[in-house]
DSSP file (Angstrom, degrees, kcal/mol; ACC not computed):
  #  RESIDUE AA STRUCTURE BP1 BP2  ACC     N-H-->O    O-->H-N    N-H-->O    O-->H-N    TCO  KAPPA ALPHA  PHI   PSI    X-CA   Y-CA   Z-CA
    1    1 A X    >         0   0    0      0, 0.0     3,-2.1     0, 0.0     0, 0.0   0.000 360.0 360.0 360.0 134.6    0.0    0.0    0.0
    2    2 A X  T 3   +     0   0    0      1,-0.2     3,-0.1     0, 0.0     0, 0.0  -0.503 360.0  29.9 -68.7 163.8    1.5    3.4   -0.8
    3    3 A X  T 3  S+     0   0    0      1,-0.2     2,-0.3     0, 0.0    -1,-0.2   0.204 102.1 115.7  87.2  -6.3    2.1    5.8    2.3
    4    4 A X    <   -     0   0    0     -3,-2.1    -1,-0.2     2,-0.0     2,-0.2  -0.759  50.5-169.0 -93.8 146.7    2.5    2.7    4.1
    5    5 A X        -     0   0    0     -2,-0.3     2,-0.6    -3,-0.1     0, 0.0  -0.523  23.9-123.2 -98.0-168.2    5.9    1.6    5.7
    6    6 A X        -     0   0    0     -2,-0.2     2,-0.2     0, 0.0    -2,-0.0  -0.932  30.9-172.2-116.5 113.7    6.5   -2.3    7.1
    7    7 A X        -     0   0    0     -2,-0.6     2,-0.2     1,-0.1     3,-0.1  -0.412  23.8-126.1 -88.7 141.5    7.5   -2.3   10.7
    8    8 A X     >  -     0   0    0     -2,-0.2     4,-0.9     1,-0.1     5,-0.2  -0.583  33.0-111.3 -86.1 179.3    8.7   -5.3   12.7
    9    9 A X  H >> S+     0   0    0     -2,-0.2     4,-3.6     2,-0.2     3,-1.4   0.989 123.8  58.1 -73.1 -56.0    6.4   -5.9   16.2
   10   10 A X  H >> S+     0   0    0      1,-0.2     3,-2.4     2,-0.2     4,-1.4   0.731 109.4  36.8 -19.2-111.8    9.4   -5.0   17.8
   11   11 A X  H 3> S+     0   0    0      1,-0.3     4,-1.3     2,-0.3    -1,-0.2   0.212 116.3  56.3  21.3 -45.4    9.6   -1.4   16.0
   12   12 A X  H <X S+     0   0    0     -3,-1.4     4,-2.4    -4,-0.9    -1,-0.3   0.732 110.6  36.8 -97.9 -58.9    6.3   -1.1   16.2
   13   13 A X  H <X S+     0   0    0     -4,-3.6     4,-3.6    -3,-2.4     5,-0.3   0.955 121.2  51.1 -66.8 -37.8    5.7   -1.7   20.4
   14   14 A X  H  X S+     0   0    0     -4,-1.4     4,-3.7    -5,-0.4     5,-0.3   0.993 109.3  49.6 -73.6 -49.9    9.1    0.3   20.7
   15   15 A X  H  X S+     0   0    0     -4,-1.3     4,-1.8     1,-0.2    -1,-0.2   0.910 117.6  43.9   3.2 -83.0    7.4    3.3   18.2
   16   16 A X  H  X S+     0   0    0     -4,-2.4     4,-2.9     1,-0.2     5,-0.3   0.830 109.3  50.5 -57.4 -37.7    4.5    3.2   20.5
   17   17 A X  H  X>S+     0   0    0     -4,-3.6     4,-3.0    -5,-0.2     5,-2.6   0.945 115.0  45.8 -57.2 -33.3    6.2    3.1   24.2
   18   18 A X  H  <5S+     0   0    0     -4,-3.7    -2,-0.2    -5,-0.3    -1,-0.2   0.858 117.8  46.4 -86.3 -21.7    8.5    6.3   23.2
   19   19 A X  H  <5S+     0   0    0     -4,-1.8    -1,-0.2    -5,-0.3    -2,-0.2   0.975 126.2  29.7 -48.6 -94.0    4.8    8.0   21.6
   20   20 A X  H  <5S-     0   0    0     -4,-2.9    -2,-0.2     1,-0.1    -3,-0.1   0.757 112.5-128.9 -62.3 -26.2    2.8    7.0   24.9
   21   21 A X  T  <5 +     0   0    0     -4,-3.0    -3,-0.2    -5,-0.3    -1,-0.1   0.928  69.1 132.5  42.3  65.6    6.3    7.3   27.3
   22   22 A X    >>< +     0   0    0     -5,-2.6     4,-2.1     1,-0.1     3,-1.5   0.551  37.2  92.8-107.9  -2.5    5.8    4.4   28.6
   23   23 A X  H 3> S+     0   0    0     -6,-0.5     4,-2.3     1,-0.2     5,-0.1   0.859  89.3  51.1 -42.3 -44.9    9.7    3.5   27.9
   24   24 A X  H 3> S+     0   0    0     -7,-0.2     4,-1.9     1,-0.2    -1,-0.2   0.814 112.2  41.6 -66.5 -24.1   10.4    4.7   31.5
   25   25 A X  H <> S+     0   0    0     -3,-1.5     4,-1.9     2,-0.2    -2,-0.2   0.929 112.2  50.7 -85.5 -46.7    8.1    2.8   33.2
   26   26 A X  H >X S+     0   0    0     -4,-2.1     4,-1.8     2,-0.2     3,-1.3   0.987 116.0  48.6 -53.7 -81.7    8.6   -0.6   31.2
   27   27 A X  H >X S+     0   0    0     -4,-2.3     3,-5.0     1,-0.2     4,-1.9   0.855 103.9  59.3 -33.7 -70.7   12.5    0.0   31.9
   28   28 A X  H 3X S+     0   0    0     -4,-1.9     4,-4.4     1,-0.3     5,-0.3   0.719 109.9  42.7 -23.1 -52.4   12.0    0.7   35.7
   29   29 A X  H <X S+     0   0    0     -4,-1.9     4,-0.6    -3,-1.3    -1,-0.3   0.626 111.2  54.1 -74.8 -17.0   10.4   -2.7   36.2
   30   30 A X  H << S+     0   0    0     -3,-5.0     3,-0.2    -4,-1.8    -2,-0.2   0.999 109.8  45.2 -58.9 -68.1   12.7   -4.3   34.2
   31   31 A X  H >X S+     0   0    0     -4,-1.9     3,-3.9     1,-0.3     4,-1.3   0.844 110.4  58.2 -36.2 -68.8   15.5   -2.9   36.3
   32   32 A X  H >< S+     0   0    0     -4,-4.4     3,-1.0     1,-0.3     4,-0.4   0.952 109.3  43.2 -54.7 -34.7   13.6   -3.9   39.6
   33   33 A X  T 3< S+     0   0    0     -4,-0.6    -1,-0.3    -5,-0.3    -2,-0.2   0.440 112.8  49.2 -86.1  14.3   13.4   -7.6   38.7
   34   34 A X  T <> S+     0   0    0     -3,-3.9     4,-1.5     3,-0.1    -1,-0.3   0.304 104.8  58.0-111.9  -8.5   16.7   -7.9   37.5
   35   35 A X  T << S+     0   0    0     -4,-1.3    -2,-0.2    -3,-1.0    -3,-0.1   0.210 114.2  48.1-103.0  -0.1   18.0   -6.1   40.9
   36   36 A X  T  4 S+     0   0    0     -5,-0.4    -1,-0.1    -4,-0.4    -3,-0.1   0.650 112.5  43.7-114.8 -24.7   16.2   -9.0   42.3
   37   37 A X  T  4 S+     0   0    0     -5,-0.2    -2,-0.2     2,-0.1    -3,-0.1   0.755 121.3  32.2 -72.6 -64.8   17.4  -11.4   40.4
   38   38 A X  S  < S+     0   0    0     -4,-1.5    -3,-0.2     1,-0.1    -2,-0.1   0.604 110.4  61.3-107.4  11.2   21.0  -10.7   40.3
   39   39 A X  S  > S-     0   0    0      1,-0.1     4,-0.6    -5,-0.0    -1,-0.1   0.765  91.3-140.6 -87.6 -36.6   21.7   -9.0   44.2
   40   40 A X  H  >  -     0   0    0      2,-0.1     4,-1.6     3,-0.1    -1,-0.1  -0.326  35.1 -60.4  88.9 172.9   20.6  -12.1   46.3
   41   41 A X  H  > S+     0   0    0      2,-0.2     4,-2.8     3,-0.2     5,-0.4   0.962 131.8  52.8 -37.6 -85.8   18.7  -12.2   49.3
   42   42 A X  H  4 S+     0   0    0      1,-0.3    -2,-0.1     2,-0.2    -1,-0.1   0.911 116.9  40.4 -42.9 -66.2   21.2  -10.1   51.5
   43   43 A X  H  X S+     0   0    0     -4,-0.6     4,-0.6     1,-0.2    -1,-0.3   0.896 115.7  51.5 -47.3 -40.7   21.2   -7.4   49.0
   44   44 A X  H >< S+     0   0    0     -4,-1.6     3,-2.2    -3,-0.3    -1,-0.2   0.930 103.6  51.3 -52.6 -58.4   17.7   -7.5   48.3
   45   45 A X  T 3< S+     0   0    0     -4,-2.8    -1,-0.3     1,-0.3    -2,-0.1   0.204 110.9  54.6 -85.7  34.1   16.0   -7.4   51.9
   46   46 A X  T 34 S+     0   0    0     -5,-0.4    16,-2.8    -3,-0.2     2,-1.0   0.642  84.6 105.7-124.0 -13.9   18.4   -4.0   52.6
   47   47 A X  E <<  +A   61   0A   0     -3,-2.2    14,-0.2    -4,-0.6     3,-0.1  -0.768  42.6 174.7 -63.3  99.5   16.9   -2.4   49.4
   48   48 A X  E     -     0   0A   0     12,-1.5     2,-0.3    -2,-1.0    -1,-0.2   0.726  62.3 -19.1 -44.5 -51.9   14.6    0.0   50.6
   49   49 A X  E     -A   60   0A   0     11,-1.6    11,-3.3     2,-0.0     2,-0.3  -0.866  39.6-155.8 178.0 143.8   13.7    1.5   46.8
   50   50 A X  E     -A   59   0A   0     -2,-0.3     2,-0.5     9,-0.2     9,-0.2  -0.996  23.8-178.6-130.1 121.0   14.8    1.6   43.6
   51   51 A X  E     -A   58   0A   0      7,-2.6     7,-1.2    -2,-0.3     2,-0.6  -0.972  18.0-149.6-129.5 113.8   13.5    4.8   41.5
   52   52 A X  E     +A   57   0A   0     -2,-0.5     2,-0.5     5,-0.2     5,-0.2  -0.742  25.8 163.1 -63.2 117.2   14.1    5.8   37.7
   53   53 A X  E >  S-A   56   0A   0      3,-1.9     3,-2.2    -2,-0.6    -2,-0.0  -0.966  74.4 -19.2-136.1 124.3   13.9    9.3   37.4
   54   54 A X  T 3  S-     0   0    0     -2,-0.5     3,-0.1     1,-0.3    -2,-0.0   0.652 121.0 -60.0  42.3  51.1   15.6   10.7   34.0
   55   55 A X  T 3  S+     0   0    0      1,-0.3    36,-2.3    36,-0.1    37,-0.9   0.577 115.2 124.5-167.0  51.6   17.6    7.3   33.3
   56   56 A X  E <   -Ab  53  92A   0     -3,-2.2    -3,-1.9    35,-0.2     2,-0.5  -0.913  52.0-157.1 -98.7 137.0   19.1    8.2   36.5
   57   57 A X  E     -Ab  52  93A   0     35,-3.3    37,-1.2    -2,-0.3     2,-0.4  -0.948   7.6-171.6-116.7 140.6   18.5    4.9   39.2
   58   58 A X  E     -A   51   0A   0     -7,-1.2    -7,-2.6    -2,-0.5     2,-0.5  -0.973   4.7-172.1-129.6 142.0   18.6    5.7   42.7
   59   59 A X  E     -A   50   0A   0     -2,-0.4    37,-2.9    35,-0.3     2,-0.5  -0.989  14.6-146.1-138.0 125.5   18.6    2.8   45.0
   60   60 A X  E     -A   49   0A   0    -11,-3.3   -11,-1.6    -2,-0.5   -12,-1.5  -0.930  14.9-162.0-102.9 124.9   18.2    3.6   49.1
   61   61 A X  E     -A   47   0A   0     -2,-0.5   -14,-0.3   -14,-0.2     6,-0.2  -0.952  12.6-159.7 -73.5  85.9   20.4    1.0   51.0
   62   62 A X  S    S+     0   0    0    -16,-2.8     2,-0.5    -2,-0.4   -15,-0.1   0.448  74.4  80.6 -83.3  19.2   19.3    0.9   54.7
   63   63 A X     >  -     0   0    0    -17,-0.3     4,-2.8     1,-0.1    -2,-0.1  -0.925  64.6-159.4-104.1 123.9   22.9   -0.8   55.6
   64   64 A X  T  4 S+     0   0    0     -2,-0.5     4,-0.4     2,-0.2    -1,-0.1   0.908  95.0  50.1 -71.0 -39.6   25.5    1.6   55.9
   65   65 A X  T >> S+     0   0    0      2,-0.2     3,-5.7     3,-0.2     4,-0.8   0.958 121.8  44.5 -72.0 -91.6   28.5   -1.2   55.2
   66   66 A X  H 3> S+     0   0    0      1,-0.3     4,-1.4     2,-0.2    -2,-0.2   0.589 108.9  51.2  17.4 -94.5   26.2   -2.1   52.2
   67   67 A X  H 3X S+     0   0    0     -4,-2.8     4,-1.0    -6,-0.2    -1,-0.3   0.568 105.6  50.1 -47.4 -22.0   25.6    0.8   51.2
   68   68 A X  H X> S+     0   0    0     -3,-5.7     3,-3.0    -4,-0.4     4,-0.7   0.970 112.7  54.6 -82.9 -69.5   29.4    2.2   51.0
   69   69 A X  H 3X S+     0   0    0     -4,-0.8     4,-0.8     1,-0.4    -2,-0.2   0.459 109.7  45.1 -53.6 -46.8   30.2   -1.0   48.9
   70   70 A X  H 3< S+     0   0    0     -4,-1.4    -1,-0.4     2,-0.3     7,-0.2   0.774 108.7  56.3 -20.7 -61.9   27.6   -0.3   46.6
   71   71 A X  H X< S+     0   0    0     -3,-3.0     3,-0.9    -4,-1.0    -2,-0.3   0.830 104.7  48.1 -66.0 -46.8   28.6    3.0   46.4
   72   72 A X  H >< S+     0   0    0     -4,-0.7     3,-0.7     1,-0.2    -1,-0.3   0.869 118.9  41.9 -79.5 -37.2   32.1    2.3   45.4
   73   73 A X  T >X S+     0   0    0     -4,-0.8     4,-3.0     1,-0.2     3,-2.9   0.408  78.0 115.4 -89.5  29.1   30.6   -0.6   42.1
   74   74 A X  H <> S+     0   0    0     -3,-0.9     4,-1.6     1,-0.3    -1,-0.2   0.717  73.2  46.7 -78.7  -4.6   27.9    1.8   41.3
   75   75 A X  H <> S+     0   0    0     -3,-0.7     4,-0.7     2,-0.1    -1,-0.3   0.385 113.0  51.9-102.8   6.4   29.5    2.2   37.6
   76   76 A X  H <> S+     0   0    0     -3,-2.9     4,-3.5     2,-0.1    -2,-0.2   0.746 110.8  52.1 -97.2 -29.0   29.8   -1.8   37.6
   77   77 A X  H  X S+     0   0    0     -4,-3.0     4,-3.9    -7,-0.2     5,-0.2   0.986 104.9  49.8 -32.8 -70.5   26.1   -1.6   38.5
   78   78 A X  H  X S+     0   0    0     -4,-1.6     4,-1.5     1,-0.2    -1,-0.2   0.836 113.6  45.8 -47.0 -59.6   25.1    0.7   35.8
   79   79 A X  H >X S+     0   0    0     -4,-0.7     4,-2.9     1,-0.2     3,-0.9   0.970 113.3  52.4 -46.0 -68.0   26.9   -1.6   33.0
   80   80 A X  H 3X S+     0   0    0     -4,-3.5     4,-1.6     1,-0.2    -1,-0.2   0.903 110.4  46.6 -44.6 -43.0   25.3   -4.7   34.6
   81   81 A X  H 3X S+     0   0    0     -4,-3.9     4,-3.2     1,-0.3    -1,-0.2   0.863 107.5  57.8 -69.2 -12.9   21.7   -3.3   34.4
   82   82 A X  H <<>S+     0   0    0     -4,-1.5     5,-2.4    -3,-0.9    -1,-0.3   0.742 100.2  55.5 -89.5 -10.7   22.1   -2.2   31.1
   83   83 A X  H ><5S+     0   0    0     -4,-2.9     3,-0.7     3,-0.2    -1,-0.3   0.758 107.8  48.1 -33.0 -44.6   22.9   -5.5   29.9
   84   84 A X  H 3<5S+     0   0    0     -4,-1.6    -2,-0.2     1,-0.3    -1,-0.1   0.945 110.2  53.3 -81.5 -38.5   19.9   -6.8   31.3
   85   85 A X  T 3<5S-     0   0    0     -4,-3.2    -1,-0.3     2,-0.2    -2,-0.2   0.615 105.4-133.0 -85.9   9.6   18.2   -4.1   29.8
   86   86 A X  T < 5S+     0   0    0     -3,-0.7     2,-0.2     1,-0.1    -3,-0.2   0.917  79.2  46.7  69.8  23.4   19.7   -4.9   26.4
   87   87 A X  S   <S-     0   0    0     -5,-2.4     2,-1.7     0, 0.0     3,-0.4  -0.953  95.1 -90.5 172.0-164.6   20.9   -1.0   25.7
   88   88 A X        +     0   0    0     -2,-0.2    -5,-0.1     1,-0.2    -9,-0.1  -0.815  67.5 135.4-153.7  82.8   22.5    1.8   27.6
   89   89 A X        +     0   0    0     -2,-1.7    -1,-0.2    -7,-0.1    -7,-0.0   0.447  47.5  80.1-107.9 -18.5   19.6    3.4   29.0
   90   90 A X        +     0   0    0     -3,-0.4   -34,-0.2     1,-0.2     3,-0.1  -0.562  49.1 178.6 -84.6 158.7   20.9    4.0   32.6
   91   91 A X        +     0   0    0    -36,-2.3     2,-0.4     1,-0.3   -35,-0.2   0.598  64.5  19.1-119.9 -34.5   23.2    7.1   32.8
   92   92 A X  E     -b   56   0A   0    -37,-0.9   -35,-3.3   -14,-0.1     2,-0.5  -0.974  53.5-146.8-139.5 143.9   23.9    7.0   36.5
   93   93 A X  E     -b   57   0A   0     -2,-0.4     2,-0.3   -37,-0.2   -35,-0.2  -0.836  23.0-179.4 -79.9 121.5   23.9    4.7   39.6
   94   94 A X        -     0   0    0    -37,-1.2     2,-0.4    -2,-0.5   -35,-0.3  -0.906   2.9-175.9-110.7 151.6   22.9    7.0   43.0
   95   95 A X              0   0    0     -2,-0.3   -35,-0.2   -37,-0.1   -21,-0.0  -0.934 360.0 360.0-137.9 138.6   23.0    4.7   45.6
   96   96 A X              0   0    0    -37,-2.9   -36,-0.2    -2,-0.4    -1,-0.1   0.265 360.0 360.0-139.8 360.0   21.8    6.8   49.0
């Protein structure tokens, strides 16, 4: 059909998320269920919240020891989540 193009589904859901801005939300959930996934148990139950804001992640620690350790891989973080997320959406780790 003229005026038309052919999209893959892919293309076509990604199209629509960055349209609707649902890209942030979609990511965010990702992120939390891969932070769940690949932290353990010990990391996990010390996670207080984990928040996208402007492909910024902020993660509140309620362990202090924790939290400095964190603090120091937070650029190993960033790499790892954006693996999961399959592109290099995060720009920064806060870890507070």
């Amino acid at each position: 059909m003229p005026g038309y193009s052919e999209k893959t589904l892919k293309e076509a859901l990604l199209e629509l998320m960055s349209q609707y801005r649902l890209k942030q939300g979609v990511n965010e959930a990702m992120i939390k269920a891969a932070w769940v996934k690949l932290m353990g148990t010990s990391i996990v139950s010390h996670t207080r919240q984990i928040r996208l804001v402007r492909k910024k992640l902020f993660i509140v620690i309620d362990s202090p020891a924790l939290r400095q350790e964190l603090f120091y891989g937070r650029e190993k973080l960033r790499k790892i989540l954006n693996e999961e997320l399959k592109e290099e959406y995060l720009e920064e780790v806060i870890v507070k």
